[in-house]
BABAGU-834887 format. One record per residue: residue in three letters; y, z, x of N, C-alpha, C, CB in turn. Coordinates in steps of 0.05 Angstrom, whole numbers, plus 5000, padded with zeros to 4 digits. Glycine has a CB too. Layout:
AlaYZXYZXYZXYZX ...
This chain:
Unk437575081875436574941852435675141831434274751860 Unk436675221802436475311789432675231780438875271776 Unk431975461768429775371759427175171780431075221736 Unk427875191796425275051826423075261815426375131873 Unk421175141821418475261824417275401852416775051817 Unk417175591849416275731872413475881873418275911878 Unk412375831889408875811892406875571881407576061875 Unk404875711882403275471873402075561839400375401899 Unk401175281827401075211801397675331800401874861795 Unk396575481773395275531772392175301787395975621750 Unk392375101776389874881780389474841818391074521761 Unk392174931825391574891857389975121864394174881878 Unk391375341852390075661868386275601855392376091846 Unk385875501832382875491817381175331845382875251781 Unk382975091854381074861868381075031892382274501872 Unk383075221906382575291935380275571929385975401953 Unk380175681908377675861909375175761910377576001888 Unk376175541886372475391887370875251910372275141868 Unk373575181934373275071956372175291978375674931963 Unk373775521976372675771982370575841978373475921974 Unk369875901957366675931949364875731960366275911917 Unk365375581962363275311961363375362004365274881940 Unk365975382024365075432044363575682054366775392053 Unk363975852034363276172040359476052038364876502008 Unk359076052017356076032002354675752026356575901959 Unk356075592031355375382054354075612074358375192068 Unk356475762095355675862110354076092108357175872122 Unk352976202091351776472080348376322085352976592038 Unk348376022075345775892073345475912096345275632061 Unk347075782124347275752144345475982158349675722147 Unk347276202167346076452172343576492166347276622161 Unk343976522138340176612132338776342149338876612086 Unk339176132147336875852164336776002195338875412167 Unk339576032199338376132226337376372235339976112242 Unk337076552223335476802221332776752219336276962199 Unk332976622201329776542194328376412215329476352170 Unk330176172222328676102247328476302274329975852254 Unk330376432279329876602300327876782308331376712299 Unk327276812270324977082269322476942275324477262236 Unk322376672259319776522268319076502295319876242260 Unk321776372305321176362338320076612349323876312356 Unk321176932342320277142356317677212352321777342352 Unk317477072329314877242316312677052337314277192272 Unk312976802341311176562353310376652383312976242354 Unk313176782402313176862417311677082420314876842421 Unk311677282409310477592416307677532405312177902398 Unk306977262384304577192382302877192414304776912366 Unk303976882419302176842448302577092462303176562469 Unk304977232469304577362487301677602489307077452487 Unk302877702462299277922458297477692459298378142418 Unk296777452451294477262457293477302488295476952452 Unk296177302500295277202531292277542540299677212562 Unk293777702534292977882546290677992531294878042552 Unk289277822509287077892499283577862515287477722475 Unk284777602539281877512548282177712576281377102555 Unk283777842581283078072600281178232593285078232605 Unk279778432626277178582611278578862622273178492624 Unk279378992612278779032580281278902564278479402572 Unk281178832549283078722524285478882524281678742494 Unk288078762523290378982518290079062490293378872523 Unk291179332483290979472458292179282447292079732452 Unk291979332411293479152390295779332377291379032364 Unk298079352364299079492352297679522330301079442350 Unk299479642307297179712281298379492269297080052261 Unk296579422248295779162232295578942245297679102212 Unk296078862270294578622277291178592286296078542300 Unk290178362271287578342283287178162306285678282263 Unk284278182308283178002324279577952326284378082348 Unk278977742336277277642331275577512367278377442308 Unk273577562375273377512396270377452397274477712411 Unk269677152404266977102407266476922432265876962381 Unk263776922446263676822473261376692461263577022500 Unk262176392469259976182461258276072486261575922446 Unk255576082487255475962513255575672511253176042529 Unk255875562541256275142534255575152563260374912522 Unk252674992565251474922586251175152603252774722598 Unk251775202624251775492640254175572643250675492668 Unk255675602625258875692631258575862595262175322638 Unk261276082596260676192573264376162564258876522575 Unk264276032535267276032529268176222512268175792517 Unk270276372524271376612510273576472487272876852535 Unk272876562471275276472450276876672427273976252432 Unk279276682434279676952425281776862394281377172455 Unk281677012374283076942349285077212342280576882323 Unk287177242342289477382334290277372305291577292349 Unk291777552288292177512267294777722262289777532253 Unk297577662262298477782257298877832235299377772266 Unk300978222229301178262195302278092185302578482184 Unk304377932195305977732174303277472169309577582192 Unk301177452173299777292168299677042190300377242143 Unk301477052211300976922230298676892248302376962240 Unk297376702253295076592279295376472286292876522280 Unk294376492325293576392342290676442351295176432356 Unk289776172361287376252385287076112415284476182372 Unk285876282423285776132454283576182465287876202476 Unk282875962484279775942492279575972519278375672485 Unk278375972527278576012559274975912571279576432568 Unk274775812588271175742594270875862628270075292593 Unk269076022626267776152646266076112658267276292641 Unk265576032682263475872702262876002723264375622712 Unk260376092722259076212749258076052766257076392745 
């Protein structure tokens, strides 16, 4: 056939980029959501974990920039240890624990 068209017409190749773009930039959002959540999760995790090991005597060390906060309330004849964490990203936990002789 003299004169047939062979390939595609400009307006198709425009719509399969833009469709391109639009899956690329989809999954790019994707990724970063789940990163983000992952880090939250890790960060939540290695929270409690240094939590746990705060009401030991003696206290496990902290790395640098995390704080903490540690007061023993008494309640009736028992004394409640309550311990407050703070990590650098601005994350907290606390945990209490009650002590009875």
């Amino acid at each position: 056939m003299p004169g047939a068209q062979r390939g595609h017409s400009l307006p198709e190749v425009l719509v399969a980029m833009v469709l391109l773009l639009l899956v690329v930039t989809a999954l790019a959002g994707y990724q970063r959501g789940l990163l983000y959540g992952l880090d939250s999760w890790q960060q939540g995790y290695r929270l409690a974990y240094m939590l746990e090991g705060q009401l030991a005597d003696p206290p496990a060390p902290l790395p640098d920039g995390w704080r903490r906060d540690h007061q023993q309330i008494p309640q009736g004849g028992c004394t409640r240890q309550q311990v407050t964490l703070l990590s650098p990203q601005g994350r907290q936990a606390r945990l209490s624990a009650l002590h009875c002789r």
